[in-house]
PDB file of N, CA, C and O in Angstrom:
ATOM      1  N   UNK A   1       6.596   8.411   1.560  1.00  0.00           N
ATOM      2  CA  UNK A   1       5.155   8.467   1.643  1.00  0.00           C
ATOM      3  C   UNK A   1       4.689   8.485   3.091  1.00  0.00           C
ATOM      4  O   UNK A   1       3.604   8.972   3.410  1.00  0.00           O
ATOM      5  N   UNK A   2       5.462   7.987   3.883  1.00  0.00           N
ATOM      6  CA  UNK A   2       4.950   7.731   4.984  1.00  0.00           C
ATOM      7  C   UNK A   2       5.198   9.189   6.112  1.00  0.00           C
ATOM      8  O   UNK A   2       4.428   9.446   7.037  1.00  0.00           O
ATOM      9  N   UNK A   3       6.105   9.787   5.857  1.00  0.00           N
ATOM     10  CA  UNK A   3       6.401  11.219   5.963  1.00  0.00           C
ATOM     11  C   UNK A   3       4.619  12.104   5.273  1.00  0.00           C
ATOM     12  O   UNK A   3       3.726  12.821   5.723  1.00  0.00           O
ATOM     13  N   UNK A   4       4.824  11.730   4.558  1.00  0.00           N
ATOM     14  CA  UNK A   4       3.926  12.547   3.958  1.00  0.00           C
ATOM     15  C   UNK A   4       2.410  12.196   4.630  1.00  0.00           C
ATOM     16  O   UNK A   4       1.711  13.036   5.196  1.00  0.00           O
ATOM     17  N   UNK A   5       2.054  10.760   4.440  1.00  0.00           N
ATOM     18  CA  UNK A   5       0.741  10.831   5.171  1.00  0.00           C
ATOM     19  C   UNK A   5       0.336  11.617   6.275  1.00  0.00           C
ATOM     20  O   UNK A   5      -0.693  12.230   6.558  1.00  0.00           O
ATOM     21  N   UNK A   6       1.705  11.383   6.956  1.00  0.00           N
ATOM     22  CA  UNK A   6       1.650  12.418   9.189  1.00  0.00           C
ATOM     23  C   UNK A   6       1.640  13.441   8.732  1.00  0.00           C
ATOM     24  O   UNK A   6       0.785  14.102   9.321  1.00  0.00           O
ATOM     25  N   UNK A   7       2.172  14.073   7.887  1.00  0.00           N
ATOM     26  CA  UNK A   7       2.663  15.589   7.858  1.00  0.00           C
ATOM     27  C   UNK A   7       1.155  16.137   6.647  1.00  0.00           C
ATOM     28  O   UNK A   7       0.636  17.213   6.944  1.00  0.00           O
ATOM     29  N   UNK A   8       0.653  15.484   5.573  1.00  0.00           N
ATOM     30  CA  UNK A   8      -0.535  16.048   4.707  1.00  0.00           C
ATOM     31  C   UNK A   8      -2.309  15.706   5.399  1.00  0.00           C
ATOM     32  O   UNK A   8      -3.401  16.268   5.317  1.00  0.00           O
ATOM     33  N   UNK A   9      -1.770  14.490   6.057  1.00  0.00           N
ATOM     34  CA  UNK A   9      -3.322  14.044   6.808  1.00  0.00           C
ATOM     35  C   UNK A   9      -4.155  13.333   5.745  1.00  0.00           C
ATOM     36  O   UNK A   9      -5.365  13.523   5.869  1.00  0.00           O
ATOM     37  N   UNK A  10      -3.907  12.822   5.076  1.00  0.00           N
ATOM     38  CA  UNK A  10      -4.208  11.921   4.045  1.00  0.00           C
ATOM     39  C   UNK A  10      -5.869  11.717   4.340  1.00  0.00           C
ATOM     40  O   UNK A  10      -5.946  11.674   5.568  1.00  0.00           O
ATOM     41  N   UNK A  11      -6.811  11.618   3.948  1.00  0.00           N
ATOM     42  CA  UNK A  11      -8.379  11.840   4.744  1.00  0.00           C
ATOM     43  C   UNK A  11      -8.665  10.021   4.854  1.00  0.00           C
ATOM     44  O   UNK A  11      -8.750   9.362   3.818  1.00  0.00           O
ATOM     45  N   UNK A  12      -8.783   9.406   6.154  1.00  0.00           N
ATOM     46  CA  UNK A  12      -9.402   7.981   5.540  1.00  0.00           C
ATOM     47  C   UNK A  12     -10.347   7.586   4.981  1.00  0.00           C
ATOM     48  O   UNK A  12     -10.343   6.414   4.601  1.00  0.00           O
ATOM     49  N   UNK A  13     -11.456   8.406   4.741  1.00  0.00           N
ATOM     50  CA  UNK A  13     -12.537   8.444   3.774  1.00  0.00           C
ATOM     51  C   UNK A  13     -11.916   8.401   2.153  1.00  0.00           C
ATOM     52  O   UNK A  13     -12.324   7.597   1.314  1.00  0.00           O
ATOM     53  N   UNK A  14     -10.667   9.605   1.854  1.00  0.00           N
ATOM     54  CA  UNK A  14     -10.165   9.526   0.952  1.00  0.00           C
ATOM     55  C   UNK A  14      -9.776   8.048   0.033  1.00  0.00           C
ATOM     56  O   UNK A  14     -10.113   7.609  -1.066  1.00  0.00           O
ATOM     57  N   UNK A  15      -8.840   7.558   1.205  1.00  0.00           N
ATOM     58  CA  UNK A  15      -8.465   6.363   1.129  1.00  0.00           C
ATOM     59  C   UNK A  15      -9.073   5.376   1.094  1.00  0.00           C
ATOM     60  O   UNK A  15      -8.555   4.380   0.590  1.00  0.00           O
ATOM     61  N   UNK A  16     -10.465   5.328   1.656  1.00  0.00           N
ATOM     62  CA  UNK A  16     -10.720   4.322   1.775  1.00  0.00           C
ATOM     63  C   UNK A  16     -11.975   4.416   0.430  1.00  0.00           C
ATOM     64  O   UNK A  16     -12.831   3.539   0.312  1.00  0.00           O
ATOM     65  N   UNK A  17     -11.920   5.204  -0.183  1.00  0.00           N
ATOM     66  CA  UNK A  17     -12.947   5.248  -1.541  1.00  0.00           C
ATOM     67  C   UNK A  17     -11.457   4.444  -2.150  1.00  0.00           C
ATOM     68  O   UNK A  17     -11.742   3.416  -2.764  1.00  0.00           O
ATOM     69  N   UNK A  18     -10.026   4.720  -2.087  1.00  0.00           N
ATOM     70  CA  UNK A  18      -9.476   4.162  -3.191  1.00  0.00           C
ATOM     71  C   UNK A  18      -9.294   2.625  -3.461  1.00  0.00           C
ATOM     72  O   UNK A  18      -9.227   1.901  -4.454  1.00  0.00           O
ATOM     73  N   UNK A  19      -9.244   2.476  -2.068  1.00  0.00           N
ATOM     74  CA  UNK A  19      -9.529   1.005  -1.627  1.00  0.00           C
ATOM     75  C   UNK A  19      -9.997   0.094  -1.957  1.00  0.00           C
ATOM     76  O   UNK A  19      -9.534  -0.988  -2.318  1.00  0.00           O
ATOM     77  N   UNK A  20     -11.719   0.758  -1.782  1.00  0.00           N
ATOM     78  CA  UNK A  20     -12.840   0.118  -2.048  1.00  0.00           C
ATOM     79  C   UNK A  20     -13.008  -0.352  -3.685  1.00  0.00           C
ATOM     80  O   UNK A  20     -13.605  -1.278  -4.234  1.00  0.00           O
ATOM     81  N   UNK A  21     -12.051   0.934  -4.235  1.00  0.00           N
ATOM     82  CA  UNK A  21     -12.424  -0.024  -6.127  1.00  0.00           C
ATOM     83  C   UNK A  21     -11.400  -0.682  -6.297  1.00  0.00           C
ATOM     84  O   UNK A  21     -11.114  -0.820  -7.486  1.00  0.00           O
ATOM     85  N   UNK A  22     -10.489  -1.313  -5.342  1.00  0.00           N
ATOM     86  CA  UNK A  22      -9.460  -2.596  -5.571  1.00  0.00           C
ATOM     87  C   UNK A  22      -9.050  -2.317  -6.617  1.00  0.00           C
ATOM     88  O   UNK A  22      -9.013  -3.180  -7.494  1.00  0.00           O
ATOM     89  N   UNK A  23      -8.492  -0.666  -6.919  1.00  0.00           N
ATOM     90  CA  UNK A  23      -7.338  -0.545  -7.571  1.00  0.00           C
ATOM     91  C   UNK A  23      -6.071  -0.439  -7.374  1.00  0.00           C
ATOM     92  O   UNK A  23      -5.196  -0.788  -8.167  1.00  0.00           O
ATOM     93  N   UNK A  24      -5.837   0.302  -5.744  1.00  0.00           N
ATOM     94  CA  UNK A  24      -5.169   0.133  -5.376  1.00  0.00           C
ATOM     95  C   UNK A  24      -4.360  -0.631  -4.348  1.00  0.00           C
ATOM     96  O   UNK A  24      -4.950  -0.877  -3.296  1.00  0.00           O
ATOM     97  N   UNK A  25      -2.961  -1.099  -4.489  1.00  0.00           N
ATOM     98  CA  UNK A  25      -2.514  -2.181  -4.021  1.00  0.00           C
ATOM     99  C   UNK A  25      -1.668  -1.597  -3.449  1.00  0.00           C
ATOM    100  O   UNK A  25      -1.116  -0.744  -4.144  1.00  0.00           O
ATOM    101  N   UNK A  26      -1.101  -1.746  -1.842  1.00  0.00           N
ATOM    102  CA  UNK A  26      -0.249  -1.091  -0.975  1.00  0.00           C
ATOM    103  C   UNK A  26       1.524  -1.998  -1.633  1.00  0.00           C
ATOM    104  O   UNK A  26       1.407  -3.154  -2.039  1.00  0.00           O
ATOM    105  N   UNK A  27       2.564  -1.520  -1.647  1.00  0.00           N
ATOM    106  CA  UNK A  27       3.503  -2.494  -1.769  1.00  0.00           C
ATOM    107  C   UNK A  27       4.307  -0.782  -0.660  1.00  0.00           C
ATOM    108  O   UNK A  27       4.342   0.448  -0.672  1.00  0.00           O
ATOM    109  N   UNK A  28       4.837  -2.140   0.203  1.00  0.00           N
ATOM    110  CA  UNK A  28       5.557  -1.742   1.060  1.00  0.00           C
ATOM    111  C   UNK A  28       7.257  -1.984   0.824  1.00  0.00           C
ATOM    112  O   UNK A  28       7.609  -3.161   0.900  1.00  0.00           O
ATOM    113  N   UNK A  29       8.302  -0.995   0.553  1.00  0.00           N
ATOM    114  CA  UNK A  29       9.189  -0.643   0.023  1.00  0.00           C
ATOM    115  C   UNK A  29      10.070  -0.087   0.470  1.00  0.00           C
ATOM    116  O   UNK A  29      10.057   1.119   0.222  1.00  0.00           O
ATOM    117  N   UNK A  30      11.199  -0.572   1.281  1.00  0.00           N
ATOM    118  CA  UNK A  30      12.074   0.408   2.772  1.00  0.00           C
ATOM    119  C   UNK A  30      11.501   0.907   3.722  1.00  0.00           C
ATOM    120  O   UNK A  30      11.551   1.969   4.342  1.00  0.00           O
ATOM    121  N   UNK A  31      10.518  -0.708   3.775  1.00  0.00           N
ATOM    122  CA  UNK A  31       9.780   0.016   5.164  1.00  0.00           C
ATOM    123  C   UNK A  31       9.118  -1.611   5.492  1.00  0.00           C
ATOM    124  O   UNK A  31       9.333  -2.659   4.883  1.00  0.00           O
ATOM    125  N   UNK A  32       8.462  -1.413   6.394  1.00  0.00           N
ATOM    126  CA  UNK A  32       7.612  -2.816   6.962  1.00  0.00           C
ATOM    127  C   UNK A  32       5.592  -2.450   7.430  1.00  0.00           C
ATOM    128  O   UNK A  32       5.153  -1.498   8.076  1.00  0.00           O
ATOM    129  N   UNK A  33       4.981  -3.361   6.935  1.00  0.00           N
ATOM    130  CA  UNK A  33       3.394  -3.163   7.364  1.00  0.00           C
ATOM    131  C   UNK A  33       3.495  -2.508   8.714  1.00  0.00           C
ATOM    132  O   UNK A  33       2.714  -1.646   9.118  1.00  0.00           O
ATOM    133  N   UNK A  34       4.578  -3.015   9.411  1.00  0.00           N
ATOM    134  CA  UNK A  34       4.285  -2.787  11.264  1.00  0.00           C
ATOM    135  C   UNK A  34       4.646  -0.836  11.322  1.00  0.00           C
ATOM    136  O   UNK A  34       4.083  -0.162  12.184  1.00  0.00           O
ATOM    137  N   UNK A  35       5.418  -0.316  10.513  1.00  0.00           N
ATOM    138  CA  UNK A  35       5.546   1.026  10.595  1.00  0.00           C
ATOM    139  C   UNK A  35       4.538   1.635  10.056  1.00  0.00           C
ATOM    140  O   UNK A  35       3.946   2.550  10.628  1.00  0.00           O
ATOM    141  N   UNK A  36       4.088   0.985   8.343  1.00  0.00           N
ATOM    142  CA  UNK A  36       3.015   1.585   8.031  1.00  0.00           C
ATOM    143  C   UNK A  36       1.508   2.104   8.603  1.00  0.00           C
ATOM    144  O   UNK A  36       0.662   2.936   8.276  1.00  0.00           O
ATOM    145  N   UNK A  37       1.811   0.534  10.242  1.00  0.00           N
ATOM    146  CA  UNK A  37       0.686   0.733  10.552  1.00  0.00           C
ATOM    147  C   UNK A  37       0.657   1.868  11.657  1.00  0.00           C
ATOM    148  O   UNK A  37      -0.439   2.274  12.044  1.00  0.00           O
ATOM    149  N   UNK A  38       1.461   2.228  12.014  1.00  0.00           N
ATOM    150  CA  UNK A  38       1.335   3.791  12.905  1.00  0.00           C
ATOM    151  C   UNK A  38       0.727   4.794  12.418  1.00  0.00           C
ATOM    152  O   UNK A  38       0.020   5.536  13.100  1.00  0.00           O
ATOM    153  N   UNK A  39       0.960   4.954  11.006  1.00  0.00           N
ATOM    154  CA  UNK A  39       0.504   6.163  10.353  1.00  0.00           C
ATOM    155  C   UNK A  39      -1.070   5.895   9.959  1.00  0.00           C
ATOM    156  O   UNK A  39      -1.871   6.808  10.159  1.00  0.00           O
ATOM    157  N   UNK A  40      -1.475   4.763   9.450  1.00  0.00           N
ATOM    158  CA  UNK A  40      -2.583   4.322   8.975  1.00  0.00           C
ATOM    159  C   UNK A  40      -2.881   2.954   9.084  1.00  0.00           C
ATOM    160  O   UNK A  40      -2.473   1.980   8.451  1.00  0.00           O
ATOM    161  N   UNK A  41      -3.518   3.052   9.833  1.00  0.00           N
ATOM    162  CA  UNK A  41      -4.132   1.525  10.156  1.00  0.00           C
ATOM    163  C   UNK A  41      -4.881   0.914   9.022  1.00  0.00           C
ATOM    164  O   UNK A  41      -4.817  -0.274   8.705  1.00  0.00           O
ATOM    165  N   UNK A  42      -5.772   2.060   8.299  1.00  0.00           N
ATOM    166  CA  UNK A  42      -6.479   1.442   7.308  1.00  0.00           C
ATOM    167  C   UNK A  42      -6.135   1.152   6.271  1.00  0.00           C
ATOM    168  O   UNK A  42      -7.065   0.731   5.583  1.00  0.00           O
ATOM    169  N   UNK A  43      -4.500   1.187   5.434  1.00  0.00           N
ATOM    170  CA  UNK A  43      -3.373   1.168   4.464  1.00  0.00           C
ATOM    171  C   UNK A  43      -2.928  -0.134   5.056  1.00  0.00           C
ATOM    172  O   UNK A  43      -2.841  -1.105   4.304  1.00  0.00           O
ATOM    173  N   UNK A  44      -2.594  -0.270   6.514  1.00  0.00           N
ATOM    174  CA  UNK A  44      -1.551  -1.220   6.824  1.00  0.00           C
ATOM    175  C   UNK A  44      -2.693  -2.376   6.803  1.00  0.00           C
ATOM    176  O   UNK A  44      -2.295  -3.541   6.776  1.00  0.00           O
ATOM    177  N   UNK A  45      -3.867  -2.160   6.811  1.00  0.00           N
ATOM    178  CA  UNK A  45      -4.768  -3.548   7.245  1.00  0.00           C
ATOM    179  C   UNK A  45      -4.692  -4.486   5.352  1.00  0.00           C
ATOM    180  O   UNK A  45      -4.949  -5.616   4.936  1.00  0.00           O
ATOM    181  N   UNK A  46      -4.214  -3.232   4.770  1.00  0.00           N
ATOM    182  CA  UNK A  46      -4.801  -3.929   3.512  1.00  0.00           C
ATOM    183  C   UNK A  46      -4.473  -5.095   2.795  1.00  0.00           C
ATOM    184  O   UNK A  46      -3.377  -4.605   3.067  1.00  0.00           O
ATOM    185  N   UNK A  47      -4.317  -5.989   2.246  1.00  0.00           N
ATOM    186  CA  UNK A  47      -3.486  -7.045   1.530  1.00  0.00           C
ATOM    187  C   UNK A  47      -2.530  -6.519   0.380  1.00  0.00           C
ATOM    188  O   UNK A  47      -2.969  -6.051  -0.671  1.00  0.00           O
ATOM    189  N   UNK A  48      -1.135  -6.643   0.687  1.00  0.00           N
ATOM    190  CA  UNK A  48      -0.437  -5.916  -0.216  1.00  0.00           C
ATOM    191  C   UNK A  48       0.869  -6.432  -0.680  1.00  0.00           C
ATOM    192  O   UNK A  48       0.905  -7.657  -0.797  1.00  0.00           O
ATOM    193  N   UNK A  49       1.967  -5.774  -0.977  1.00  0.00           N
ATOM    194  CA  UNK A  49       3.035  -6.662  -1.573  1.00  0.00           C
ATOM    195  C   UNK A  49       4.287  -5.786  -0.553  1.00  0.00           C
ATOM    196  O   UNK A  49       4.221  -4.709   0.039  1.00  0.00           O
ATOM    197  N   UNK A  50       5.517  -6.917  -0.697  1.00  0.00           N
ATOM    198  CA  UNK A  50       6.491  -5.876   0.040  1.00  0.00           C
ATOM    199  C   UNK A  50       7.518  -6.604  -0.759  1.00  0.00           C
ATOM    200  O   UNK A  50       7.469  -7.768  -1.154  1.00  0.00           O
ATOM    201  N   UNK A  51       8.555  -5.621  -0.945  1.00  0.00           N
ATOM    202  CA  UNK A  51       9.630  -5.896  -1.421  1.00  0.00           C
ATOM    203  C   UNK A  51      10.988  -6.666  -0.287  1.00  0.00           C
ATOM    204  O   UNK A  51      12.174  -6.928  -0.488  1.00  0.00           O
ATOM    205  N   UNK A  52      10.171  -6.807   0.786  1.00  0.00           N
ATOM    206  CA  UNK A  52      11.538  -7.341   1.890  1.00  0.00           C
ATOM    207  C   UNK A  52      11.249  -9.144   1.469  1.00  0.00           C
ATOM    208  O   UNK A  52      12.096 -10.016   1.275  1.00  0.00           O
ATOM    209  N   UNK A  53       9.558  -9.256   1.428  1.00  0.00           N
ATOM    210  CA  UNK A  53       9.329 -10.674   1.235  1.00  0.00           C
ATOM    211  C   UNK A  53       9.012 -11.244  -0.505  1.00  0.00           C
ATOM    212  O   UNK A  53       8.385 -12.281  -0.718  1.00  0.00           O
ATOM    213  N   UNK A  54       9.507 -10.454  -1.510  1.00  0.00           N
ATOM    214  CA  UNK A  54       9.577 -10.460  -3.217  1.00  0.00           C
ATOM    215  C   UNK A  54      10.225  -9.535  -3.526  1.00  0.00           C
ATOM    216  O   UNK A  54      10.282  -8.413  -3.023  1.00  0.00           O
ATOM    217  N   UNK A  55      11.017 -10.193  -4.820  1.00  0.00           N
ATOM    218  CA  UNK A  55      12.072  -9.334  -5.695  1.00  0.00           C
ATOM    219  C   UNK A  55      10.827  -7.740  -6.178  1.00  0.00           C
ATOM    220  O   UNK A  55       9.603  -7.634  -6.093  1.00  0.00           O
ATOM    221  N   UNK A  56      11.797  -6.862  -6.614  1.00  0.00           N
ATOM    222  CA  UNK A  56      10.821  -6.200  -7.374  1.00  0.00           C
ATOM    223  C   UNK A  56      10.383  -6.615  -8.551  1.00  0.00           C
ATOM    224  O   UNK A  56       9.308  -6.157  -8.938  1.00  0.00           O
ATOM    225  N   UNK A  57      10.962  -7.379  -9.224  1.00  0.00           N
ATOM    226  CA  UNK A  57      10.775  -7.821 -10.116  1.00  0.00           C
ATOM    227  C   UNK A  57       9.037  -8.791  -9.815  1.00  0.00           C
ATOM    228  O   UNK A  57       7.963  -8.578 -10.377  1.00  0.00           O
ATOM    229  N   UNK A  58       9.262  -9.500  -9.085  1.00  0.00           N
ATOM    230  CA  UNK A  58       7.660 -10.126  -8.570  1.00  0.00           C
ATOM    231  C   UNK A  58       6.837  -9.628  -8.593  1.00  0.00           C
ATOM    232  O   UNK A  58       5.788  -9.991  -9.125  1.00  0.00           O
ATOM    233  N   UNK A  59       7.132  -8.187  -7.768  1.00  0.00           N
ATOM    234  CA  UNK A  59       6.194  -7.599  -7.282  1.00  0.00           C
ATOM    235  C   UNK A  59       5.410  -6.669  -8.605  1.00  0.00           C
ATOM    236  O   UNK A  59       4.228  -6.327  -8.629  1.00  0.00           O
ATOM    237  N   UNK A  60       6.421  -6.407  -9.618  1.00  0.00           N
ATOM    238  CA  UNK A  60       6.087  -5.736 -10.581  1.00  0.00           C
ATOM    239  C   UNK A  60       5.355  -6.801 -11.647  1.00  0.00           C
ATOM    240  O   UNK A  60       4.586  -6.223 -12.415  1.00  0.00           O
ATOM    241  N   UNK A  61       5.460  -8.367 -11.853  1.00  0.00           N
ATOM    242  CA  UNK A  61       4.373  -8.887 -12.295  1.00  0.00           C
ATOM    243  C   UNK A  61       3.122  -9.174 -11.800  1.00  0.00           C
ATOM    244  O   UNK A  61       2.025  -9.199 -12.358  1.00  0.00           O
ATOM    245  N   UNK A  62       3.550  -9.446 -10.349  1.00  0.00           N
ATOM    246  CA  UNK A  62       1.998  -9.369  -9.784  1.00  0.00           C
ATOM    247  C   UNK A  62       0.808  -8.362  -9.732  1.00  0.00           C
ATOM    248  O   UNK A  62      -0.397  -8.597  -9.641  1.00  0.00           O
ATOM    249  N   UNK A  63       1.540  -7.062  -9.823  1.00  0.00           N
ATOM    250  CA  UNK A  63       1.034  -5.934 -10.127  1.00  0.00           C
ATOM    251  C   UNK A  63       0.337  -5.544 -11.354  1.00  0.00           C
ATOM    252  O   UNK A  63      -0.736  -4.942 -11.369  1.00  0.00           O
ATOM    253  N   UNK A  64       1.138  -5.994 -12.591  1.00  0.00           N
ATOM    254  CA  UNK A  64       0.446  -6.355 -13.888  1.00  0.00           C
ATOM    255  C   UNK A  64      -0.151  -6.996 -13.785  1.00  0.00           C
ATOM    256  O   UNK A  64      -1.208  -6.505 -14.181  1.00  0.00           O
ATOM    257  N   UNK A  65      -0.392  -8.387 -13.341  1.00  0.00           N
ATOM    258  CA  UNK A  65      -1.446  -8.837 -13.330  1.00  0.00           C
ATOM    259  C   UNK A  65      -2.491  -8.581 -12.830  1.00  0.00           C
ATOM    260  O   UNK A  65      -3.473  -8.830 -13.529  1.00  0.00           O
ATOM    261  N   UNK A  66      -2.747  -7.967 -11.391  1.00  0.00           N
ATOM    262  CA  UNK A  66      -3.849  -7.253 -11.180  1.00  0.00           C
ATOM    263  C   UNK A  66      -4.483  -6.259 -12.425  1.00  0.00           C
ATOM    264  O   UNK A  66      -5.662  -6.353 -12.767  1.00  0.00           O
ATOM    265  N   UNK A  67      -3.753  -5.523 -12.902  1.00  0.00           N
ATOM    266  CA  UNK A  67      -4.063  -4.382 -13.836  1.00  0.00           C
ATOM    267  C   UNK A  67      -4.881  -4.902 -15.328  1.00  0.00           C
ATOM    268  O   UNK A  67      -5.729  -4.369 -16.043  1.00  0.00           O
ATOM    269  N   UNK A  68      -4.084  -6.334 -15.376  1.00  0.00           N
ATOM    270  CA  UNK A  68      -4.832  -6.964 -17.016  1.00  0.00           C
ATOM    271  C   UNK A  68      -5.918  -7.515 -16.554  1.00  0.00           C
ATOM    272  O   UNK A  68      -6.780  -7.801 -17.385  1.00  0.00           O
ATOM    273  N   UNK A  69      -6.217  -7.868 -14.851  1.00  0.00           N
ATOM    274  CA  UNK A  69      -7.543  -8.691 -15.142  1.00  0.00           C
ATOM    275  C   UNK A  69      -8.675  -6.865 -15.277  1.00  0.00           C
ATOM    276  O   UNK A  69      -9.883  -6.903 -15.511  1.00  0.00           O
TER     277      UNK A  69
END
């Protein structure tokens, strides 16, 4: 993904409408916030999950739980 943001230009307006309806949740995944944040500052600022600091397994209930409330 992170290939892809530099190379498609991802719009931050785009992003940041997806943001704004706190549906989406960044989980960072063979990678770290500090790389994410080169590409996008406004992705890396967000509150999110990473698999270096939770199992996937965590990360995949915490995720449901966002989704059932």
């Amino acid at each position: 993904m992170l290939q892809r943001l530099k190379a498609e230009g991802v719009a931050d307006k785009e992003l940041s409408a997806l943001l704004r309806r706190e549906r989406l949740v960044p989980v960072a995944h063979g990678t770290t916030y500090e790389e994410l944040e080169k590409v996008s500052l406004l992705l890396a600022s967000r509150a999110g999950l990473s698999t270096a600091e939770e199992t996937m397994s965590e990360v995949a209930t915490k995720i449901a739980e966002l989704v059932a409330a």
